[in-house]
DRENLUMZA-985117 format. One record per residue (C-alpha): residue in one letter; x negated, y, z. Coordinates in steps of 0.001 Angstrom, whole numbers, padded with zeros to 6 digits, always signed. Layout:
N
aXYZ ...
***
This chain:
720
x-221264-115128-015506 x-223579-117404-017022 x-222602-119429-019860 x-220841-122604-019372 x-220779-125276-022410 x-218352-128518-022036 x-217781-131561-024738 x-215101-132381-023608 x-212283-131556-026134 x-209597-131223-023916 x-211297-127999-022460 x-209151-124932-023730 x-211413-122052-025236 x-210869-118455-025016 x-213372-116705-026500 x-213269-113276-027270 x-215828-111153-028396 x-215855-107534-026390 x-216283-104494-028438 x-216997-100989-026887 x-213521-099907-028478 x-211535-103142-027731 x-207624-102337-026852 x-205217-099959-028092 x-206352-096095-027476 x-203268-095858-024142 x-205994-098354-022209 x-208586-097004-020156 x-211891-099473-020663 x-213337-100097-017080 x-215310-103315-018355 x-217515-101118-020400 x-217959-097970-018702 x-221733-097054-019269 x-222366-096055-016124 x-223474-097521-013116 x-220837-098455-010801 x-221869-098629-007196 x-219045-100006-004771 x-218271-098202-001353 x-219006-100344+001644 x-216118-102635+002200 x-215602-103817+005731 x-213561-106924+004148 x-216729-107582+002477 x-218922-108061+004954 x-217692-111860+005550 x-218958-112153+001952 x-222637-111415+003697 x-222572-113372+006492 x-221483-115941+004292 x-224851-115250+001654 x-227021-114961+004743 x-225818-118568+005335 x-227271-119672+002190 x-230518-118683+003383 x-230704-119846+006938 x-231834-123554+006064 x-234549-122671+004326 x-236295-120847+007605 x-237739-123260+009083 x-240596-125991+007490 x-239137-129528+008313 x-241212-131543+010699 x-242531-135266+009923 x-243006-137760+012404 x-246857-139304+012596 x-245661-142182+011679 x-244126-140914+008408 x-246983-138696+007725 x-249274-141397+007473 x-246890-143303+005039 x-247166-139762+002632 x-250596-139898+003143 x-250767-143450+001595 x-248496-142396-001181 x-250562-139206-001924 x-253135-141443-003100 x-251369-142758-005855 x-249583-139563-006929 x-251321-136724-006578 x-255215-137702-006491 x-255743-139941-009720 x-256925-137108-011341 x-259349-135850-008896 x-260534-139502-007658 x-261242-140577-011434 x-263732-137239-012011 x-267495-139870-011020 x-266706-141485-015121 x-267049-138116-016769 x-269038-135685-014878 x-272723-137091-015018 x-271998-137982-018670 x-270896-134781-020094 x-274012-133117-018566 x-276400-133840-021585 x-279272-133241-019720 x-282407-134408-021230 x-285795-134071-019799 x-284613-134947-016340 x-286522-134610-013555 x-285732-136105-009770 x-285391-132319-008796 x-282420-131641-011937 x-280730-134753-010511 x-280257-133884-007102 x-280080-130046-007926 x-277046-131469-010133 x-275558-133630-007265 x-275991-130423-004674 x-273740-128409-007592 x-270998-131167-007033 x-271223-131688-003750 x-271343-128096-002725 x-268432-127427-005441 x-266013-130298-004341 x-266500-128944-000562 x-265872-125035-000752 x-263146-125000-003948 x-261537-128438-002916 x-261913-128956+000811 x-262358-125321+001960 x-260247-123368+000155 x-257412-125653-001341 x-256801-127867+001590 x-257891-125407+004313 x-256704-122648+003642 x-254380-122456+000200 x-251818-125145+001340 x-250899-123312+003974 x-249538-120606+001701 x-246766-122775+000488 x-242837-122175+000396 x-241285-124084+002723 x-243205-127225+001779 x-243826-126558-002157 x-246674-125493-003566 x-248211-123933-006739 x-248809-120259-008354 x-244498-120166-008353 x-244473-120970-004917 x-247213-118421-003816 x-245350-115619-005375 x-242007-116990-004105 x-243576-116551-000782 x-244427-112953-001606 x-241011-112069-002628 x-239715-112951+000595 x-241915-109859+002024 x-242106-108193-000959 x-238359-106578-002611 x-239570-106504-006292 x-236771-104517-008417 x-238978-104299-011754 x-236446-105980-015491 x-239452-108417-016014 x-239640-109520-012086 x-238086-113372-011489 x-235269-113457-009845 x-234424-112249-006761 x-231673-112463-004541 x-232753-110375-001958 x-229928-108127-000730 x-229373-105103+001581 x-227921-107452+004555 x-231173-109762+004219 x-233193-106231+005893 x-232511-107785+008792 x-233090-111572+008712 x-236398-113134+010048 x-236353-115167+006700 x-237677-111565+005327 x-240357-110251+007487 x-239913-106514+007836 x-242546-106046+010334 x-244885-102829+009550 x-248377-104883+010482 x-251311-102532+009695 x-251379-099470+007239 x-253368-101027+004687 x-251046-103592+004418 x-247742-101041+004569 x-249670-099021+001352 x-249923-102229-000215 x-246659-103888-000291 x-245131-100045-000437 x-247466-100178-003802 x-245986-102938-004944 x-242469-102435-004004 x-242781-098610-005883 x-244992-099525-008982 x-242829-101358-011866 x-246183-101787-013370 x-247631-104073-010899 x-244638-105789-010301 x-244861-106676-014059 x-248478-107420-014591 x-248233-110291-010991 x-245257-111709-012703 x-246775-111908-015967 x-250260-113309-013705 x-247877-116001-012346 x-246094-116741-015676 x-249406-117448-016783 x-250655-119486-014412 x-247675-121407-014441 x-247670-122082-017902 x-251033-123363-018082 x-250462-125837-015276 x-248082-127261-017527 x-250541-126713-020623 x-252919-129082-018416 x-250355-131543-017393 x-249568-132219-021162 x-253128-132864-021933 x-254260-134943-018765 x-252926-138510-020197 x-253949-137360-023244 x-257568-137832-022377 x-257107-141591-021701 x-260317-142728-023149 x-259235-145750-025111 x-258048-146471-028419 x-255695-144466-030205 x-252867-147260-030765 x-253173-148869-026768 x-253589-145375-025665 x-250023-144566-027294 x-248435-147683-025650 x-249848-146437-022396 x-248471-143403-022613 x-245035-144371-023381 x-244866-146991-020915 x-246059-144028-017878 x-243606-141872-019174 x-241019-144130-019226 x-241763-145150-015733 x-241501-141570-014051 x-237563-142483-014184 x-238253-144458-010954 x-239246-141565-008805 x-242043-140649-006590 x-241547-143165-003971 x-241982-146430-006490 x-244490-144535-008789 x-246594-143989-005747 x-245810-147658-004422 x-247388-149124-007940 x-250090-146943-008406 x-251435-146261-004458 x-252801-150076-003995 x-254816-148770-007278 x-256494-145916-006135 x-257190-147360-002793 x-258911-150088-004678 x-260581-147643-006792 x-261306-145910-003497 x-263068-149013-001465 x-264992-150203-004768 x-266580-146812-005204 x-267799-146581-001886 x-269007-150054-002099 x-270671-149122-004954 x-272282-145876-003862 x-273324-147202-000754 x-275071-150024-002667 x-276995-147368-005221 x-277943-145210-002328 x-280073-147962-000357 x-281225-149670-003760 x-282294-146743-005469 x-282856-143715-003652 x-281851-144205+000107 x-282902-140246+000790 x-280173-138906-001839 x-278249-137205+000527 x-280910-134563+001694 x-279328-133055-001595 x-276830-131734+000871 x-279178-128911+001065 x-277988-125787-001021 x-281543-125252-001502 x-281861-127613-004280 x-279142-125511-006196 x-282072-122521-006220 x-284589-124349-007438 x-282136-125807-010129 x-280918-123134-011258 x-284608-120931-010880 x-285948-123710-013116 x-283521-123987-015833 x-281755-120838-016114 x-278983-121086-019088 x-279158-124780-018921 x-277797-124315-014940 x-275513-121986-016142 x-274333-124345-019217 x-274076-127425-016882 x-271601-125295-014797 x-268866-126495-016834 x-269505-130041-016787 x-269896-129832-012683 x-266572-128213-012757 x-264951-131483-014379 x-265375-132964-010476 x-262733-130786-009297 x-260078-130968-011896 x-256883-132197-010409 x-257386-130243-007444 x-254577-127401-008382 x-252271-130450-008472 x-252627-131186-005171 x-251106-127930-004106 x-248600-128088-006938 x-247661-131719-006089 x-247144-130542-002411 x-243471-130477-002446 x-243571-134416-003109 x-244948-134840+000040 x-246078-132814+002904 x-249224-130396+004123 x-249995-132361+006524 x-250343-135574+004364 x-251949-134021+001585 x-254764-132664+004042 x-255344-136696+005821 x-255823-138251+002493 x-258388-136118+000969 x-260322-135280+003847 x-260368-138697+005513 x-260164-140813+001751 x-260533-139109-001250 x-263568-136862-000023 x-265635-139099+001411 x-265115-141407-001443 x-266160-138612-004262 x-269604-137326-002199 x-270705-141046-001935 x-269711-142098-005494 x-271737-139081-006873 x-274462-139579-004192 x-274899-143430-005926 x-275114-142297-009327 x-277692-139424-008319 x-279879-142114-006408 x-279594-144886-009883 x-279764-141985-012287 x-283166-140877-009990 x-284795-144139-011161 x-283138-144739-014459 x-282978-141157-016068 x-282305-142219-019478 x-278981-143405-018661 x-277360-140558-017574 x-274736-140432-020856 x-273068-143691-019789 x-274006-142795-015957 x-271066-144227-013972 x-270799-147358-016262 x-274833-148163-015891 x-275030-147652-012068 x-272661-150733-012077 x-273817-153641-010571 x-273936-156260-013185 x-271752-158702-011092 x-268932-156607-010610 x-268799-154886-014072 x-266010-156121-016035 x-264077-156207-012288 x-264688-152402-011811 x-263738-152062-015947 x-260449-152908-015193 x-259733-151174-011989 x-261444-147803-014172 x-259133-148640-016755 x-255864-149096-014123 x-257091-145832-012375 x-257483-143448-015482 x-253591-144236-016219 x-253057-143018-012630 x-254851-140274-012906 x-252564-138397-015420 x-249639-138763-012700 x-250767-136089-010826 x-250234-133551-013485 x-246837-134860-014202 x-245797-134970-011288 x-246993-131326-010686 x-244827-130325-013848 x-241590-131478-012422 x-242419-129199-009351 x-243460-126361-011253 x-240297-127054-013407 x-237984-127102-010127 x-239630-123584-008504 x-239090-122258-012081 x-235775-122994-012588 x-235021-121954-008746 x-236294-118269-009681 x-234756-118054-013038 x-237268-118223-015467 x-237187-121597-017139 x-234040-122861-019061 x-231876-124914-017261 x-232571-128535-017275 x-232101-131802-015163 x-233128-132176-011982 x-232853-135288-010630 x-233976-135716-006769 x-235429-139262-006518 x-235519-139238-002605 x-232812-138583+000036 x-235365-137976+002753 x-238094-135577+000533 x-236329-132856-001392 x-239474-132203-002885 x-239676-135723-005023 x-237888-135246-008200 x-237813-135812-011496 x-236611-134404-014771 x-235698-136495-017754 x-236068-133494-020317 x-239379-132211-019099 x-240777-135748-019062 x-240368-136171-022652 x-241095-133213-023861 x-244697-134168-021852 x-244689-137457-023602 x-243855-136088-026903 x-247060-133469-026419 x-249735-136456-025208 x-248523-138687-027879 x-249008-135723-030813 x-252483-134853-029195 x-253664-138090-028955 x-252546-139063-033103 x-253779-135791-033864 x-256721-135570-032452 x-257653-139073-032590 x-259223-139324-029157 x-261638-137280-030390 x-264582-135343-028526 x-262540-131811-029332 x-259568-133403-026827 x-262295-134605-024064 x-263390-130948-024235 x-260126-129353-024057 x-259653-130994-020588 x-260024-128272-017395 x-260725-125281-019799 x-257085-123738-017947 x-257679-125373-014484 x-260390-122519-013594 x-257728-119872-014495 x-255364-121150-012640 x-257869-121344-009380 x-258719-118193-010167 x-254736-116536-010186 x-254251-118848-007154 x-257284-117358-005220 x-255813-113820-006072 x-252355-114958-005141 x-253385-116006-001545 x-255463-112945-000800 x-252048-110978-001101 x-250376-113535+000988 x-253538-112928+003502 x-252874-109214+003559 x-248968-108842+003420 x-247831-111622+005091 x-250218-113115+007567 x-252044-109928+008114 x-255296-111167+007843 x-257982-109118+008922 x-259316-106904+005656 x-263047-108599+006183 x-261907-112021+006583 x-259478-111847+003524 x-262545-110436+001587 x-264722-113079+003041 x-262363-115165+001342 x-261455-113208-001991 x-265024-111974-002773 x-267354-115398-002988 x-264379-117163-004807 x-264406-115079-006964 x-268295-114916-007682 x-267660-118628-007760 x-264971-119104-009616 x-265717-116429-012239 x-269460-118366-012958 x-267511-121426-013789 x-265257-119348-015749 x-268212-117767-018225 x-269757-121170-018423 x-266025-123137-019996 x-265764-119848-022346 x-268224-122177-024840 x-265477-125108-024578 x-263261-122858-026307 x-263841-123010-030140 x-264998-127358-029452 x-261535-127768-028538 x-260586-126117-025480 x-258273-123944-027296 x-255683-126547-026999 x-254919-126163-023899 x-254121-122613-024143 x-252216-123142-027266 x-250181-125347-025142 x-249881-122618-022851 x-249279-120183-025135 x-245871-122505-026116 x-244608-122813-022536 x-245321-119153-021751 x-243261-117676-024840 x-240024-119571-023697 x-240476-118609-020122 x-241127-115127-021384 x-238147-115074-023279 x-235860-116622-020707 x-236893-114204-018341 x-236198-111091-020539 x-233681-112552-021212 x-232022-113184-017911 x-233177-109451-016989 x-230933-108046-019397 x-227707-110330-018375 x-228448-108746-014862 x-229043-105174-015944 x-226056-105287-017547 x-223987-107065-015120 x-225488-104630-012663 x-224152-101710-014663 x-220621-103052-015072 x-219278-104617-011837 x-216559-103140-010989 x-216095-101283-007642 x-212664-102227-005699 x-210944-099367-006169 x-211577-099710-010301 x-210098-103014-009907 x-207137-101549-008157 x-206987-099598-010919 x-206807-102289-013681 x-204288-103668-012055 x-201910-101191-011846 x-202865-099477-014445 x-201577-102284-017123 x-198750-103189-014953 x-200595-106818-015065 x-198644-109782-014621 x-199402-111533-011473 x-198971-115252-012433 x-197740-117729-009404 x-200320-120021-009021 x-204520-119988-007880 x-207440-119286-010504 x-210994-120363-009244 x-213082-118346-011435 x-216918-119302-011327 x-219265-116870-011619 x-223216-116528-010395 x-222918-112795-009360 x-223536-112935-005864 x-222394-109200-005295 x-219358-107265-006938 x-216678-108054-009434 x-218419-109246-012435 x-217407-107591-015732 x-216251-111174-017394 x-213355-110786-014636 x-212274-107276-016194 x-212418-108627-019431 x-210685-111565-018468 x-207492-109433-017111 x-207629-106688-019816 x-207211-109441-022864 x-204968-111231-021292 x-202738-108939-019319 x-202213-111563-016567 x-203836-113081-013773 x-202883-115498-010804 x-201256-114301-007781 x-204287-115690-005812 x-207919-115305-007478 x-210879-117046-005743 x-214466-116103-007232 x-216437-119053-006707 x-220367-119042-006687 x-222076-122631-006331 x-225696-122457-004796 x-227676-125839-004020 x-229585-125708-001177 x-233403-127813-001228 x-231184-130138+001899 x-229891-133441+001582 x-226716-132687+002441 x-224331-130086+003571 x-221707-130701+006543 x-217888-130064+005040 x-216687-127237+007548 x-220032-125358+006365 x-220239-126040+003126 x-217012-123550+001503 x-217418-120407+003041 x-214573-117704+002074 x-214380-114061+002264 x-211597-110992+001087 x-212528-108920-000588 x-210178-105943+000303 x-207751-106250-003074 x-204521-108088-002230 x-204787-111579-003725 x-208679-111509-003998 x-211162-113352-002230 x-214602-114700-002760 x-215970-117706-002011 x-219532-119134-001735 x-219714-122944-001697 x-222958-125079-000838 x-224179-128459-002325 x-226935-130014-000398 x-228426-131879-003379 x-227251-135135-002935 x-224072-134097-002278 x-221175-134701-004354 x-219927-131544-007060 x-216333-133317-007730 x-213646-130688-007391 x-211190-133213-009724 x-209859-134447-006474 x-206742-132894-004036 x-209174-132434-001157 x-211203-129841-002765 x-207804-127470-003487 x-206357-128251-000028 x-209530-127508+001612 x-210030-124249-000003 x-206334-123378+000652 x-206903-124251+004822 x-209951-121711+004099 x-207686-119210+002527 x-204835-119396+004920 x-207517-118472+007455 x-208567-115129+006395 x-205112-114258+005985 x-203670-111444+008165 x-199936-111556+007614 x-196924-114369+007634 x-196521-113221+004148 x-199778-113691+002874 x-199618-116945+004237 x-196283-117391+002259 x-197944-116408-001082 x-201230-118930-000750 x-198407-121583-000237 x-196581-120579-002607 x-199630-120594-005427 x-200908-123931-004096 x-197474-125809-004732 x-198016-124504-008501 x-201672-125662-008955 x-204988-124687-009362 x-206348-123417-012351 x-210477-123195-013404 x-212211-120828-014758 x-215158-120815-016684 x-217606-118141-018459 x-219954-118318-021762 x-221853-115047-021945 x-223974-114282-025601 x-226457-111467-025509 x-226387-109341-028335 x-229624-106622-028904 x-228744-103557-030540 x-232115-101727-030281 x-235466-102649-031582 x-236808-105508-033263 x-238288-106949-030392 x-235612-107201-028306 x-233456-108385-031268 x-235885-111371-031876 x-236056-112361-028317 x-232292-112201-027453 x-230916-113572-030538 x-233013-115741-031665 x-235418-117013-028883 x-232957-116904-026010 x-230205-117568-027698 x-231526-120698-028832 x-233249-121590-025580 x-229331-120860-023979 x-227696-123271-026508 x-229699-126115-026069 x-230348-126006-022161 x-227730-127466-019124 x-224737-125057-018371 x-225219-123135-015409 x-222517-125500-013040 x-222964-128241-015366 x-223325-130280-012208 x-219703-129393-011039 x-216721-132320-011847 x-214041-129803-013030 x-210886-131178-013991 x-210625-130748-018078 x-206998-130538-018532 x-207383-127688-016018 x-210217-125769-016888 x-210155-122734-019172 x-213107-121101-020965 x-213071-117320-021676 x-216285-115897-023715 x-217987-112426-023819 x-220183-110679-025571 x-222897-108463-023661 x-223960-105641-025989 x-227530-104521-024960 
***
């Protein structure tokens, strides 16, 4: 049961810490028997597994958009997810520091970006990548989400899974054998705790560096330090508004941005150099790079800076759709980048010397101070993407378990995947703020930016090649016609941001470093509540036991006792009935699951099962997520009591669910604390790191409207 915290002083407490030798010597301790207790199949049961099968049905099938509202997410996009990216023509030619340049270094330069933005950006990402999402999200999470749908991972560090023996047969997880190199694969992965630990770890990492990006994108706004504060406040305080008004301010920006650009280009390319394009031509990358060697290799990581923001555009996926994403950058944002670079290269061709302010020079004079202020406008948009891509990280993290619990707020009733979270937005705003004092807007903070990003595109092109093999069963030369050149690719840029490291780029990765030890530690964490959970359940006939055995009091009246283990009796029940030598005549275990739907319909939203011990069922109830959680109301009880009087077989069981009703409901709430009684390291993770990561994040139904005068909380302590 995972712990529930309440301020409300009316709330009763019961805590009680559990001791291995708890009770007087006559009792015999079934909560803390050491061994693994594995319950015999129950036919009663197996409405409890129809009933967790239902929790997964709505997820099996990608929702549909209409054209019409497509093109509508397309338009958003612009102002959400491709600031970032669109805003890349300022820096790139700049941070170069080419000197010497010849016309044959420019366009080499402008074939690097060109050919860069079309195979890591267009190719890969929006080709092929975004169609390895989770049902409409997207992101290193999301990838391996998808995986563990095909793949049963049963290692301690492994996210969570919920995967149980009923789900063998559900087309939500594909059994199907596919080819033998793909059987010895997922049979590898499925048999080797190893490399289940090391891809968790991989997406841990990638995860956290996302993050480590988003906190230093609005950093980088290159103004002064005090308006650069204000500015970051005032887009922090605005994420409160949601996707769909964010996007409605900032999308007339970047289509502005868009059309001046092009404008712009267009004009450089027939002043200048009207033949700029025949850079096209990978051959000019060969000479380039035949010509100046570790200079090519050098510039590698200032070409890169035209493709950061493109991992947010398949982590902001859940905010809108595939389909959207893949109109607005082919059809907009592409188009708009080639010619904007193409116009610089053709200026920078006859005015060389320029190339440190190279974006800012090729400006016609008439429309500087015009296109200052729509650069300045469109670098605050361009650290939304990154945010944005937090919350969604944030939202897949907290779905699998392995981020402490925090708000999430769903700003949309038609997209599930537009949210937004008010502690993870100022934590963000806390980070940008102390990077930009500290570091003054310095050059060590312009250097820092898209050091991660390659790592991430690098775990992400490792990520789909296993979704190419296991899941879409790819043939082996096409997935290495994918893996192998990304790789090459990717690893080249890679080597070349290594030298960003000691200027500054460390940040990042220190930032990383921050997010990854909490997620670390939740997920150990959370690993050792299940192991032991998993341990102590108690079997049905050990519950049978208990309650004969200590000639329990059988209370009139109806407990609803919440708990999140979705098989078994959990041992906080045991402990519950052994301290307290009582419980109700009718004893509902309630687990609350959210589903990523707007709503829910009533008749299928409680779903009840028996479990096979007189007076005990089980219950699974569904939110959609804008659905109401109040259970202070009559409805709720007489609801569940219709669903109880249905599974009952007899006149007289019928009699005693009456019976308990008329006397009133009673709730029941857990608070679990970990205690590590081996080894320093597990000591200073559970009681220290997780401990203090459980007291200070959101109860696990903190959501739920529980009556106070009728809730009662009952505490345990799990001895590891």
């Amino acid at each position: 049961m995972e712990d529930v915290k309440s301020n409300n002083s009316s709330i009763k407490n019961y805590d009680i810490e559990s001791r291995s030798n708890l009770g007087d010597s006559n009792r015999i301790d079934l909560c803390n028997n050491s061994r693994r207790v594995v319950p015999e199949p129950v036919p009663a049961m197996e409405t409890y597994m129809t009933v967790m099968q239902t929790y997964q049905s709505p997820l099996t099938k990608a929702k549909e958009y209409p054209p019409m509202q497509t093109l509508l997410l397309a338009y958003q996009s612009l102002g959400v997810v491709y600031g970032d990216l669109a805003t890349s023509p300022v820096n790139v030619f700049s941070s170069t520091r080419l000197t010497n340049l010849t016309e044959d270094d420019l366009l080499g330069t402008f074939s690097l970006i060109f050919w860069t933005l079309t195979l890591l950006v267009l190719v890969k990402y929006v080709f092929i990548v975004l169609h390895a999402n989770d049902h409409g999200e997207g992101g290193t999470f999301a990838l391996y989400s998808y995986l563990c749908r095909h793949i049963n991972f049963q290692s301690k560090l492994s996210i969570h899974n919920v995967r149980m023996e009923s789900d063998e047969s559900m087309a939500y997880y594909s059994q199907k054998s596919g080819s033998s190199r793909r059987s010895k694969t997922k049979k590898f992965l499925e048999r080797s705790s190893t490399a289940q630990n090391v891809l968790t770890f991989v997406v841990l990492l990638g995860t956290c560096m996302v993050i480590g990006d988003g906190a230093l994108t609005p950093a980088t706004c290159d103004h002064v330090v005090f308006m650069s504060v204000i500015m970051l406040i005032a887009l922090f305080t605005f994420q409160r508004c949601g996707t769909s008004k964010v996007s409605f301010c900032f999308t007339p920006v970047m289509l502005l941005w868009f059309a001046t650009n092009v404008s712009v280009g267009i004009y450089n390319i027939l002043e200048y150099y009207p033949s700029v394009l025949k850079a096209i031509s990978p051959h000019y990358i060969v000479k380039f790079v035949s010509r100046n060697g570790k200079t090519a290799w050098n510039l590698l990581g200032a070409v890169f800076l035209s493709i950061t923001g493109a991992e947010a555009m398949f982590a902001d996926l859940g905010h809108f759709n595939k389909r959207a994403i893949q109109l607005a950058f082919s059809f907009v944002v592409y188009p708009s980048l080639v010619l904007s670079y193409a116009g610089e290269t053709a200026y920078l061709v006859r005015y060389p010397e320029n190339i440190n302010s190279a974006y800012y020079s090729s400006l016609p004079k008439p429309v500087y101070w015009p296109m200052f202020v729509i650069s300045t406008l469109a670098a605050v948009v361009a650290s939304q993407s990154m945010i944005s891509a937090t919350f969604s990280i944030v939202k897949q993290s907290l779905a699998l378990g392995c981020f402490p619990r925090v708000n999430i707020i769903h700003t949309s009733s038609k997209h599930e995947g537009q949210i937004y979270s008010p502690e993870v937005n100022y934590i963000l705003m806390i980070l940008c703020v102390t990077l930009v004092l500290g570091f003054k807007g310095g050059v060590e903070l312009a250097n820092a930016y898209g050091v991660v990003v390659i790592w991430v595109m690098i775990i992400t092109t490792f990520l789909t090649a296993l979704v190419m093999l296991i899941i879409w069963k790819t043939n082996i030369i096409l997935i290495l016609a994918f893996f192998l050149p990304y790789i090459i690719i990717e690893g080249c840029f890679m080597t070349s941001l290594l030298n960003k490291i000691p200027q500054g780029g460390w940040v990042p990765f220190a930032i990383s470093a921050f997010f990854l030890t909490i997620m670390l530690s939740w997920t150990y964490g959370r690993s050792k509540k299940k192991e032991y959970e998993a341990d102590r359940k108690m079997s049905l006939p050990d519950l049978d036991q208990l309650l004969s055995s200590y000639s329990t009091y059988r209370a009139p009246g109806i407990c609803f006792f919440f708990t999140d283990l979705g098989n078994g009796i959990p041992p906080i029940i045991c402990h519950y009935i052994q301290h307290t030598n009582s419980v109700r005549e009718i004893l509902v275990i309630v687990t609350v699951r959210t589903l990523p739907i707007k709503t829910v319909l009533v008749e299928e939203r409680y779903n009840v099962g028996k479990t096979g011990v007189e007076g005990f069922y089980r219950c699974l109830i569904q939110f959609g997520y804008k659905d109401s959680q109040s259970m202070e109301r009559d409805d709720f009880v007489t609801l569940m009591i219709t669903k109880l009087q249905d599974q009952a077989e007899s006149t007289s069981e019928k009699r005693k669910i009456d019976a308990a009703a008329e006397r009133g409901p009673i709730f029941v709430l857990g608070r679990t604390i970990l205690k590590a009684n081996n080894g320093w390291f597990a000591r200073f993770t559970i009681e220290y790191l997780y401990r203090f990561l459980q007291k200070n994040s959101r109860a696990a139904i903190s959501a739920l409207q529980i009556p106070p005068d009728k809730t009662l909380q009952v505490g345990m302590v799990y001895e590891i």
